[in-house]
N, C-alpha and C positions, 0 to 999 in steps of 0.2 A: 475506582479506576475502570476506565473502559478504553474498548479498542474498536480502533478505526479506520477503515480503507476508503481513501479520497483519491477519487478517479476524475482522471480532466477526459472528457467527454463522454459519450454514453456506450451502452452496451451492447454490440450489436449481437442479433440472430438468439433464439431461444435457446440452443443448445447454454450458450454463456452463461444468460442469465439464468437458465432452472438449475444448473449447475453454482452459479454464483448461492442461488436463493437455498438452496440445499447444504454447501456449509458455510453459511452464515447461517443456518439453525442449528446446526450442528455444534459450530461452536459457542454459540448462545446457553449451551446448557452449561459451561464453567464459566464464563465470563461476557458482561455487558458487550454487545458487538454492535457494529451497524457499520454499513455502507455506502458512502454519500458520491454521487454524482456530480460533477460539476458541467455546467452546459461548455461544450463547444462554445471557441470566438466565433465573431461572425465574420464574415466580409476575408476571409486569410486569402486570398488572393488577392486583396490589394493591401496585403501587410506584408513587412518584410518577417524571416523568422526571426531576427529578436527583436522585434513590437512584439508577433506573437507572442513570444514567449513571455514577455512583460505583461499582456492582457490575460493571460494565464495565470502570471504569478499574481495578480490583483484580485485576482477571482477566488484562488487560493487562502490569500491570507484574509479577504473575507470571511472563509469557512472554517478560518482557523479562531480560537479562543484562546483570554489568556492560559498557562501554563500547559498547553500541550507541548509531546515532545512529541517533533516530529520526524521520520523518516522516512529518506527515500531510497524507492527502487532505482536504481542509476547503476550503468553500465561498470562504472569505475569505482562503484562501492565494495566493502568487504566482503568476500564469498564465504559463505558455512557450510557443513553438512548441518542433514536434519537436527541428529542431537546438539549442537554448537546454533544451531537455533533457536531449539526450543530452552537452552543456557542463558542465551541474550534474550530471550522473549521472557523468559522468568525471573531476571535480574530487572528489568524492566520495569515488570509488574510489582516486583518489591520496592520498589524507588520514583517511580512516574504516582504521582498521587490524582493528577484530573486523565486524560486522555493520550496513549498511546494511538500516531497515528501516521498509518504508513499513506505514504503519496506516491502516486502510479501517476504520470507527467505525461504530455502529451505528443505532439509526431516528432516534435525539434529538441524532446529534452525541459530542462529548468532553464529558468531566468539565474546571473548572479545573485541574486535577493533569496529566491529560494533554495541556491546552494548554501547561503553565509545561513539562515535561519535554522537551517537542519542542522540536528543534533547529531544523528546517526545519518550512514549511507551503506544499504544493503545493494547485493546483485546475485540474484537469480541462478545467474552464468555469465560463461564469458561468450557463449553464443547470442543471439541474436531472438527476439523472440516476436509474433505480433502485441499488440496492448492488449489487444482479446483476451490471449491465453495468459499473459501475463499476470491480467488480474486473476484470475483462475488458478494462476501457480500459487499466486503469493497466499490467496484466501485455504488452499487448500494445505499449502506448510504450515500456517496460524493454528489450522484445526492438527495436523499434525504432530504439531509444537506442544500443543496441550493433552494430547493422547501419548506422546511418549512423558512427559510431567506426569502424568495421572499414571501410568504403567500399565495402558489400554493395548489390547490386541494390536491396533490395525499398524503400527509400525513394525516391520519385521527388521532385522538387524543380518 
Protein backbone atom coordinates (compact mmCIF):
# COMPACT_ATOMS: atom_id res chain seq x y z
CA UNK A 1 0.00 0.00 0.00
CA UNK A 2 1.23 3.29 -0.81
CA UNK A 3 0.10 7.03 -0.54
CA UNK A 4 -0.33 9.51 -2.90
CA UNK A 5 -0.82 13.29 -3.37
CA UNK A 6 -2.01 14.24 -7.09
CA UNK A 7 -1.84 17.93 -7.69
CA UNK A 8 -3.31 19.51 -10.93
CA UNK A 9 -0.86 21.95 -11.66
CA UNK A 10 2.58 22.84 -10.15
CA UNK A 11 4.07 24.22 -7.16
CA UNK A 12 4.76 27.56 -7.08
CA UNK A 13 7.61 29.64 -4.96
CA UNK A 14 10.35 27.50 -2.80
CA UNK A 15 8.88 28.05 0.48
CA UNK A 16 6.09 25.26 -0.84
CA UNK A 17 7.93 23.12 -2.34
CA UNK A 18 11.17 22.58 0.54
CA UNK A 19 8.29 22.59 2.73
CA UNK A 20 6.24 19.95 0.51
CA UNK A 21 9.87 18.08 0.02
CA UNK A 22 10.41 17.92 3.92
CA UNK A 23 7.29 16.04 4.80
CA UNK A 24 7.07 13.81 2.25
CA UNK A 25 10.37 12.46 3.80
CA UNK A 26 9.04 12.66 6.85
CA UNK A 27 6.37 10.58 6.10
CA UNK A 28 8.44 8.20 3.90
CA UNK A 29 9.76 6.81 6.98
CA UNK A 30 6.24 4.66 7.96
CA UNK A 31 4.84 4.42 4.64
CA UNK A 32 5.61 4.31 0.59
CA UNK A 33 4.70 8.14 -0.24
CA UNK A 34 5.10 10.22 -3.32
CA UNK A 35 3.90 13.31 -4.87
CA UNK A 36 2.88 13.50 -8.48
CA UNK A 37 2.27 16.76 -10.40
CA UNK A 38 0.07 16.96 -12.92
CA UNK A 39 0.91 19.82 -15.70
CA UNK A 40 -1.45 22.74 -16.11
CA UNK A 41 -4.08 22.74 -19.24
CA UNK A 42 -2.92 24.81 -21.84
CA UNK A 43 -4.58 27.44 -23.76
CA UNK A 44 -7.64 28.06 -20.34
CA UNK A 45 -8.47 31.19 -21.84
CA UNK A 46 -9.93 30.07 -24.61
CA UNK A 47 -11.78 27.17 -22.52
CA UNK A 48 -14.70 27.46 -21.01
CA UNK A 49 -14.38 26.18 -17.09
CA UNK A 50 -16.14 22.94 -17.69
CA UNK A 51 -13.90 21.92 -20.80
CA UNK A 52 -11.33 22.71 -18.27
CA UNK A 53 -12.35 21.04 -15.84
CA UNK A 54 -12.80 17.98 -18.34
CA UNK A 55 -9.11 18.44 -19.62
CA UNK A 56 -8.22 18.05 -16.04
CA UNK A 57 -10.17 15.25 -15.37
CA UNK A 58 -8.35 13.41 -18.41
CA UNK A 59 -5.10 14.06 -17.20
CA UNK A 60 -6.08 12.86 -13.93
CA UNK A 61 -7.42 9.54 -14.79
CA UNK A 62 -4.46 9.14 -16.81
CA UNK A 63 -2.25 9.17 -13.59
CA UNK A 64 -4.68 7.10 -12.04
CA UNK A 65 -4.22 2.91 -12.01
CA UNK A 66 -6.25 0.25 -11.57
CA UNK A 67 -7.53 -0.19 -7.87
CA UNK A 68 -6.55 2.97 -6.51
CA UNK A 69 -8.83 4.60 -4.19
CA UNK A 70 -9.16 7.88 -4.63
CA UNK A 71 -9.94 11.05 -2.64
CA UNK A 72 -10.55 14.27 -2.88
CA UNK A 73 -9.94 17.55 -1.26
CA UNK A 74 -13.35 19.30 -1.98
CA UNK A 75 -14.96 22.14 -0.31
CA UNK A 76 -18.24 20.03 0.44
CA UNK A 77 -16.27 16.98 1.66
CA UNK A 78 -16.45 15.49 5.25
CA UNK A 79 -14.51 17.62 7.80
CA UNK A 80 -12.34 15.72 10.68
CA UNK A 81 -10.20 16.62 13.36
CA UNK A 82 -6.66 15.42 13.33
CA UNK A 83 -7.39 12.27 15.30
CA UNK A 84 -10.68 11.40 13.15
CA UNK A 85 -8.13 11.56 10.63
CA UNK A 86 -5.47 9.78 11.27
CA UNK A 87 -8.84 6.88 12.20
CA UNK A 88 -9.92 7.31 8.45
CA UNK A 89 -6.21 7.33 7.09
CA UNK A 90 -5.63 4.10 9.19
CA UNK A 91 -8.82 2.24 8.29
CA UNK A 92 -7.67 3.10 4.91
CA UNK A 93 -4.55 1.68 5.04
CA UNK A 94 -5.90 -1.61 6.44
CA UNK A 95 -8.31 -2.12 3.50
CA UNK A 96 -6.84 0.01 0.18
CA UNK A 97 -4.40 -2.94 -0.94
CA UNK A 98 -2.61 -0.74 -4.14
CA UNK A 99 -2.57 3.07 -3.66
CA UNK A 100 -4.28 5.56 -1.40
CA UNK A 101 -4.59 8.74 -3.26
CA UNK A 102 -5.59 12.14 -2.32
CA UNK A 103 -6.47 14.65 -5.31
CA UNK A 104 -5.76 18.39 -4.75
CA UNK A 105 -8.08 19.67 -8.18
CA UNK A 106 -7.60 22.75 -9.82
CA UNK A 107 -8.81 26.67 -9.87
CA UNK A 108 -12.74 25.60 -10.96
CA UNK A 109 -12.95 22.37 -8.89
CA UNK A 110 -13.54 18.52 -10.35
CA UNK A 111 -15.24 17.39 -13.56
CA UNK A 112 -18.61 15.13 -12.79
CA UNK A 113 -16.23 12.03 -13.74
CA UNK A 114 -14.06 12.85 -10.97
CA UNK A 115 -16.72 13.39 -8.43
CA UNK A 116 -18.64 9.92 -9.58
CA UNK A 117 -14.87 8.07 -9.45
CA UNK A 118 -14.11 9.14 -5.90
CA UNK A 119 -14.52 6.93 -3.17
CA UNK A 120 -13.94 9.45 -0.34
CA UNK A 121 -14.42 13.25 -0.21
CA UNK A 122 -12.26 15.06 2.56
CA UNK A 123 -12.33 19.18 3.47
CA UNK A 124 -9.72 20.78 5.01
CA UNK A 125 -12.40 23.66 6.30
CA UNK A 126 -15.08 25.30 5.59
CA UNK A 127 -12.78 28.32 4.87
CA UNK A 128 -11.39 29.00 1.90
CA UNK A 129 -7.82 28.25 1.17
CA UNK A 130 -5.15 28.91 -1.80
CA UNK A 131 -3.89 25.37 -3.80
CA UNK A 132 -0.47 26.45 -2.46
CA UNK A 133 -1.16 25.92 1.06
CA UNK A 134 -3.53 23.60 0.58
CA UNK A 135 -1.23 20.95 -0.67
CA UNK A 136 0.84 21.93 2.39
CA UNK A 137 -2.08 21.24 4.74
CA UNK A 138 -3.22 18.08 3.39
CA UNK A 139 0.86 16.64 3.21
CA UNK A 140 1.27 18.00 6.58
CA UNK A 141 -2.11 16.22 8.31
CA UNK A 142 -0.84 12.81 6.39
CA UNK A 143 2.39 13.13 8.35
CA UNK A 144 0.35 13.98 11.35
CA UNK A 145 -2.04 11.30 10.83
CA UNK A 146 0.74 8.91 11.29
CA UNK A 147 2.50 10.40 14.28
CA UNK A 148 -0.54 10.55 16.26
CA UNK A 149 -0.93 6.25 14.98
CA UNK A 150 2.61 5.81 16.07
CA UNK A 151 2.01 7.87 19.59
CA UNK A 152 4.84 10.42 18.41
CA UNK A 153 5.40 13.78 20.30
CA UNK A 154 4.65 16.13 17.61
CA UNK A 155 0.68 16.19 18.13
CA UNK A 156 -0.16 17.84 21.14
CA UNK A 157 -3.92 17.34 22.26
Amino acid sequence: MKIEVLLVGKTDGDLYKNALADYGRRIARFVPFAIEEIPDVKNTKALTEPLQKEKEADAVFHALQPGDHLILLDERGKEMTSHEFAGFLDRKMQTVTKRIVFLVGGPYGFSPRIHEAAQDKISLSRMTFSHQMVRLFLVEQIYRAHTILKGLPYHHD
